[in-house]
C-alpha positions as CSV (number, residue, x, y, z in Angstrom):
1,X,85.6,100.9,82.7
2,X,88.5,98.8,82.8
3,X,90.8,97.3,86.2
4,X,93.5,99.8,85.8
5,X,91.0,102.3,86.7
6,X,89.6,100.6,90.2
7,X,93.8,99.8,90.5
8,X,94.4,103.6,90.0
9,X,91.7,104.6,92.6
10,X,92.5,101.7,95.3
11,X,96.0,102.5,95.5
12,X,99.4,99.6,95.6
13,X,99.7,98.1,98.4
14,X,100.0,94.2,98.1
15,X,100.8,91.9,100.7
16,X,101.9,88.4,99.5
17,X,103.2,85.3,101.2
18,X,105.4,82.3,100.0
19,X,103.6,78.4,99.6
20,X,106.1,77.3,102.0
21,X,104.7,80.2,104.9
22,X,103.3,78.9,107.8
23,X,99.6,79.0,107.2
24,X,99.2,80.2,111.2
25,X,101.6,83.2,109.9
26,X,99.8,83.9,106.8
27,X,96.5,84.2,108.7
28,X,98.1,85.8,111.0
29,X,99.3,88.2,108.3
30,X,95.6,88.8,107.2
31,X,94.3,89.0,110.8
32,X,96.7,91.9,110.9
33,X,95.9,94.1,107.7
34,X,92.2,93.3,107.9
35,X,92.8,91.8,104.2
36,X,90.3,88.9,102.7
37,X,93.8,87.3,100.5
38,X,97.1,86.8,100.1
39,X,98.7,86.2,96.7
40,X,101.0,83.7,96.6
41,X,104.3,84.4,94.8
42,X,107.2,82.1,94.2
43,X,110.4,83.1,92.5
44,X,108.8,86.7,91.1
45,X,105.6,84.6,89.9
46,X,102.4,84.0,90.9
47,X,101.5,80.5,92.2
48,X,98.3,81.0,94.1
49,X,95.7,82.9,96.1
50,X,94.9,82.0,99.8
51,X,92.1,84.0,101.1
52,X,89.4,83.5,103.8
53,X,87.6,80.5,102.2
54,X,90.4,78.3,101.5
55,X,91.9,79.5,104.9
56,X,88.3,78.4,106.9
57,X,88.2,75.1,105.1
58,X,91.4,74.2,106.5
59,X,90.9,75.3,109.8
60,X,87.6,73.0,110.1
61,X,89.7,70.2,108.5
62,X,92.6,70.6,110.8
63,X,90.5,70.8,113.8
64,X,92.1,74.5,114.4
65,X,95.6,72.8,114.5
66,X,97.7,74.5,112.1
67,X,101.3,74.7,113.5
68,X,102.8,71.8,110.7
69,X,100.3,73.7,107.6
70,X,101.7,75.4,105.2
71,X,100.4,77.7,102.7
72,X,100.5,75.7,99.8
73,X,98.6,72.9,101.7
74,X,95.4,74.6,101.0
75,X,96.0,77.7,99.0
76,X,93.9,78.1,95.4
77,X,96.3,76.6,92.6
78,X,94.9,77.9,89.8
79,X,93.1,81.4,90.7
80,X,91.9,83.3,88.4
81,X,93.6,86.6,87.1
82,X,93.0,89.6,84.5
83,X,95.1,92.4,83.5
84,X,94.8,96.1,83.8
85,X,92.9,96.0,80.4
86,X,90.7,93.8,81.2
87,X,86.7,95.3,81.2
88,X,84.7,95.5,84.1
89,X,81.7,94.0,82.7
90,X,84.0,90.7,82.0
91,X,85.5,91.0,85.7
92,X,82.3,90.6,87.2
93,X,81.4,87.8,84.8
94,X,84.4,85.9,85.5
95,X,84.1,86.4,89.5
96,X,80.5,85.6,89.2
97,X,80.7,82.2,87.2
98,X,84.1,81.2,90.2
99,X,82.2,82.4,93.0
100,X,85.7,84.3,93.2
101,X,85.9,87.4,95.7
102,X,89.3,88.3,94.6
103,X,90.9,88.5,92.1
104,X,95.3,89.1,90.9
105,X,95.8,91.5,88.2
106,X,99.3,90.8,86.2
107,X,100.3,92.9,83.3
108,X,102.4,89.8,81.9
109,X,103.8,88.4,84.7
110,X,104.1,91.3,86.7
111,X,101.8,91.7,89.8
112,X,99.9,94.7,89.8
113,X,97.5,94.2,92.4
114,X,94.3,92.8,93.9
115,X,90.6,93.5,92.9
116,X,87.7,92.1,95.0
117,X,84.4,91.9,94.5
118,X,83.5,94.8,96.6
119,X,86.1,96.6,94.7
120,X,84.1,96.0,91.5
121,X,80.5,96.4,93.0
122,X,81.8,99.8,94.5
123,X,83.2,100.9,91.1
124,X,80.0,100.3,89.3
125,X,77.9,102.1,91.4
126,X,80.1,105.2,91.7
127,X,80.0,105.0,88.4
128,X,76.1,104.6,87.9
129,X,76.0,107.7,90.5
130,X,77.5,109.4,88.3
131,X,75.6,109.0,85.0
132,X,72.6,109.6,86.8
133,X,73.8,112.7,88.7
134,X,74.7,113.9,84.8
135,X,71.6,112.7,83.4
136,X,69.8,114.4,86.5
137,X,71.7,117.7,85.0
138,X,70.9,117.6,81.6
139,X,67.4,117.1,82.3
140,X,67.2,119.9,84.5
141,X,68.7,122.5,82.2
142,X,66.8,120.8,79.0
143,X,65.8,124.3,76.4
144,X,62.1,124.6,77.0
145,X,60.4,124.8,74.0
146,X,58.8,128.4,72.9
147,X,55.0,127.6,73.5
148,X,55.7,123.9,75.1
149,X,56.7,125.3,78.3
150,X,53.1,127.2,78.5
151,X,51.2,124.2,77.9
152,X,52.8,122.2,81.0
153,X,51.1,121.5,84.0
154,X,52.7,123.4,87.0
155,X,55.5,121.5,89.0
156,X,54.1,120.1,92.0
């Protein structure tokens, strides 16, 4: 399983904000959309992540003042980021080792969403309900064996 198949099921809607935003506005923003992050974009590229950690931090450190804070002020400089081909199993991997709940995915530059960690935990196991709804299937229909069947203790 790769990101452009959770990106496929999750749909494209992306909300970003500028590092010059007012942070108050940006939370603001999240507050509204019941969304974790913002991905911060500047000029067509991506320059950062803000999401509820960094934006909690800065509350405490501000005292809850935020009128004169902007984005940039406490947004993730370097977040991480994979592409649509990027596998699942090295997703979770990377989240795991940055304690990173979300996650940008650019095809080259290009922004082509957001992945979370409940986005990937979610994907998995769908997709471990499905191997063993199959599995479940093949072993009911499993040929019997001419004579096996006979020798078999009786379902209880």
């Amino acid at each position: 399983m790769k990101v452009s198949d959770i990106l496929r099921v999750k749909g494209n809607t992306l909300f970003t904000v500028t590092p010059d935003e007012s942070l108050a506005v940006a939370l603001q923003t999240m507050a509204d959309h019941d969304i974790g992050s913002l991905v911060v974009v500047s000029y067509g590229d991506v320059v950062g992540m803000l999401t509820f950690r960094e934006a909690i931090q800065a509350v405490v450190r501000l005292g809850g003042k935020l009128e004169n804070s902007t984005v940039r002020s406490v947004m993730d400089d370097f977040p991480l980021s994979c592409t649509p081909e990027t596998p699942m199993d090295e997703v979770r991997r990377m989240m795991l080792q940055r304690h990173a709940r979300y996650m940008p995915v650019l095809d080259k530059r290009t922004l082509m969403g957001v992945i979370s960690f409940y986005d990937v935990a979610k994907a998995v196991v769908d997709a471990q309900d499905f191997e063993n709804r199959m599995l479940k299937a093949y072993i009911k229909d499993w040929p019997a064996e001419e004579g096996a069947a006979a020798s078999l203790p009786p379902a209880a």
